[in-house]
N, C-alpha and C positions, 0 to 999 in steps of 0.2 A: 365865704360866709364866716372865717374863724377872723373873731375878734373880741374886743371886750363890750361891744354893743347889744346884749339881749332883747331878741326879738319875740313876735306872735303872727303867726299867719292862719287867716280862715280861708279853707280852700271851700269856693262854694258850686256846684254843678249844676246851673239849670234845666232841666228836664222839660222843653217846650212843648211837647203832648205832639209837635207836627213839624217838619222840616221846615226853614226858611228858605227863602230864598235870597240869593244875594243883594237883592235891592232892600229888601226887611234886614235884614242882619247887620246891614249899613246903616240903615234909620236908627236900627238900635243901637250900634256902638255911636254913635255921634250924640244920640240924645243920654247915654247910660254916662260915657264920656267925651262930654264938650269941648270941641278943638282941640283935640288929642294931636300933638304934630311938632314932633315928629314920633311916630310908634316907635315902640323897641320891640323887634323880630315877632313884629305882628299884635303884640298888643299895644291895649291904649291904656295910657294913666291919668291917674287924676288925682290932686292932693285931699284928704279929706279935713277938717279945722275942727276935728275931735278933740286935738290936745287943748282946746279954747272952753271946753265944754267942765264947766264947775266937777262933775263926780270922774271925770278921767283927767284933768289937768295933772294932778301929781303921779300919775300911774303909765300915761303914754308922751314921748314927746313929738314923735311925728308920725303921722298915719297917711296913708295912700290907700287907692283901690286899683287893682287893672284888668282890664277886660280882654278876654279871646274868647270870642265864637260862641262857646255856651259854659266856660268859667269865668268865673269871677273871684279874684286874690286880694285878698284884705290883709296889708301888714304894716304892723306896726312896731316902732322904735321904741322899747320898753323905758319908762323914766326910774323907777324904783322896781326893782324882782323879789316877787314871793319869795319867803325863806323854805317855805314847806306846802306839802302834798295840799293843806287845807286855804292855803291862801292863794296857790293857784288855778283849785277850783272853786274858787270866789274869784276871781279875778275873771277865770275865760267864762263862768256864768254875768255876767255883767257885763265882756265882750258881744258875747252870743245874745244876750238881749240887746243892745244897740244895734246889731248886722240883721237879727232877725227883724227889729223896726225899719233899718231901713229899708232891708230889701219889701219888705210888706208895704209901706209908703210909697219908695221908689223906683224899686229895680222893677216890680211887676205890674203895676201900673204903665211904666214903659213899655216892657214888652207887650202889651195888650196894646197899648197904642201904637204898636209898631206892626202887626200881622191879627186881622179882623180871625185869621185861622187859629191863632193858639186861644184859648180858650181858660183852660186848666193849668196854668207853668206851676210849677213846683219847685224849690232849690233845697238842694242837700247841701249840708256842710260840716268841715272836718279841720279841727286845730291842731298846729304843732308849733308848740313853745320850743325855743331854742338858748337853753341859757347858758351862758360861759363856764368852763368846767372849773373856776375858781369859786364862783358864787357856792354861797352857805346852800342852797339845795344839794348840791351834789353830796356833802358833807354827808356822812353818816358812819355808827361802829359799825363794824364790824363781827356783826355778833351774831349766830345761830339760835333758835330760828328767826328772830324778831328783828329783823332793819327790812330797809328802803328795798332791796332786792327781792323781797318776799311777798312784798303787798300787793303785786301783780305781777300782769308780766313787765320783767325787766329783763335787761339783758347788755352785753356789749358787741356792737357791733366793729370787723371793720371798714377804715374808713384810708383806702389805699392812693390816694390822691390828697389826703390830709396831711398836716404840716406836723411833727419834719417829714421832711422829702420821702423816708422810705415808709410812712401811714402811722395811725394812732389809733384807737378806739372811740367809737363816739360811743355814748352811755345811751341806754333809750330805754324810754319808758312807754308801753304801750296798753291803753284801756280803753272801752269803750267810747270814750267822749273823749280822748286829748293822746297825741304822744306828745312826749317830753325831749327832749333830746340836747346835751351838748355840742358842742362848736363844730358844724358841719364843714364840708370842704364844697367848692360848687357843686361838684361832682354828685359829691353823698346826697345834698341838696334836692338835688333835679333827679335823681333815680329814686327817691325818698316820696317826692310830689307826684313823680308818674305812674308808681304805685301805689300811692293812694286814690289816685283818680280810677285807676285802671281794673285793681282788684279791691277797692272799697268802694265810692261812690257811683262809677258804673252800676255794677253789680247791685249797690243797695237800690238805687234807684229802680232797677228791673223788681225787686225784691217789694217792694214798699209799689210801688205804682199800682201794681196787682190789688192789693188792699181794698188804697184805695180809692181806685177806683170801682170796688167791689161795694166798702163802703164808706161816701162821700164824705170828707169831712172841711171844714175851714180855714184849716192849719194848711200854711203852704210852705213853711220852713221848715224841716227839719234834722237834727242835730245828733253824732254820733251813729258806729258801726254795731251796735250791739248785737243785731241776729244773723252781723258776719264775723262777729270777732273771733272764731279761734280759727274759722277758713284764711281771713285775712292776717291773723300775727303769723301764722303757718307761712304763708306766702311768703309774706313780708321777710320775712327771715333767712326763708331756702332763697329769695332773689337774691339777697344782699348776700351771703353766702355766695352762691355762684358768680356774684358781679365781683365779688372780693376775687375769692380763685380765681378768674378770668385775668384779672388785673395783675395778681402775683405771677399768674405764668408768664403773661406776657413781661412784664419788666425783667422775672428771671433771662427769659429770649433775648430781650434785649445787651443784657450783659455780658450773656454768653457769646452771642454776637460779635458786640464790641471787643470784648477779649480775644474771639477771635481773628480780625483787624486788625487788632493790636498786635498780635501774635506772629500775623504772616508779613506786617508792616516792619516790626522787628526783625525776620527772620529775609528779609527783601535790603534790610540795612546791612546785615553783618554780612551777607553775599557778596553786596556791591562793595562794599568795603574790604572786603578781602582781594 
């Protein structure tokens, strides 16, 4: 993930009211994404020709969608990156209205035409910008109590699989509606996205369904972890925490290891040589 390309991905969870079955679930990855082929480790892609579109031309240059089973991953290759907090919440509200169109137009329409059984789908979604820790956002004083660390949560995580070799810090930023985050390692990436499925959008979705389905409404997208957010940065934090520890002991083991190899490799030399 580290490079100088800033990205945005909408992680979106459809919530189908009733299990598929694999012949529906097939209909729908085919028709969601057309001739997908060859998948990458199960999902399917598709380009989307967003960057052609007059109000995101200057702002994204390549967009995709991919599908597995009941997510759907919307990312995009940023052309120009907010300098600040205000312009990339203009930016992912303007995303989030395009995803939310389509999915309203096309994802659920789909799905309805793919299983006479779902009824009600619903999709939750949740964005994380990723921008290079050179860019002007990152930029801020230093000063007590008023910068960029204090507007919410922020924090540094680490990131033990990140370059150089022995890990860095990624910066993150986390609110209701967006983290933020610099230059991830695959690693950080994929433990970053599994947590947000697993202790965010699950979760809200169980949370929100109850509602409503209590009481009915038209809106079938929607956006942000707000009546999980401090269960979820809590989470969020002791996982990465723990997955860090995890990571440093073992590479310590590792070392230690090798050094001892080395040790008895050396100490097997000066024998034989004697």
């Amino acid at each position: 993930m580290c490079g100088s390309t800033n990205h945005a991905y909408f992680l979106c969870l459809i919530d189908w009211g009733k299990i598929l079955t694999d012949e529906e679930l097939a209909r729908c990855t085919e028709k969601i994404i057309p001739d997908a082929d060859p998948k990458v480790d199960g999902w399917a892609i598709r380009p989307l020709d967003w960057p052609k579109l007059p109000e995101l031309a200057d702002k994204i240059s390549k967009a995709e969608l991919g599908f597995y089973h009941s997510r759907l991953i919307f990312k995009f290759d940023l052309q120009s990156t907010p300098k600040d907090l205000h312009g990339i919440r203009k930016f992912r509200e303007e995303l989030e209205s395009k995803i939310e169109n389509f999915c309203v137009k096309e994802i659920i329409p789909i799905i309805k035409s793919c299983s006479q059984r779902v009824k009600r789908p619903f999709i939750f979604m949740y964005p994380i910008f990723e921008l290079n820790r050179l860019e002007p956002f990152w930029k801020f004083k230093k000063q007590k109590p008023y910068s960029l660390p204090t507007t919410c949560f922020f924090t540094e995580l680490n990131d033990p699989k990140g370059l150089p070799s022995f890990g860095r810090k990624v910066k993150m930023r986390i609110s209701g509606a967006k983290i933020i985050a610099s230059d991830m390692s695959n690693w950080f990436f994929e433990s970053l996205v599994s947590i947000i499925f697993h202790e965010g959008l699950y979760r809200q979705t169980r949370d929100k369904k109850r509602k409503l389905l209590a009481a009915p409404t038209k809106c079938k997208v929607y956006k942000g972890l707000e009546n999980r957010l401090e269960d979820f940065a809590d989470k969020l934090m002791a996982t990465f925490h723990e997955y860090s520890s995890e990571h440093i002991r073992h590479r310590i083991a590792m070392i230690a290891l090798l050094a001892s190899i080395a040790g008895i490799t050396i100490a097997l030399a000066n024998l034989l040589v004697s």
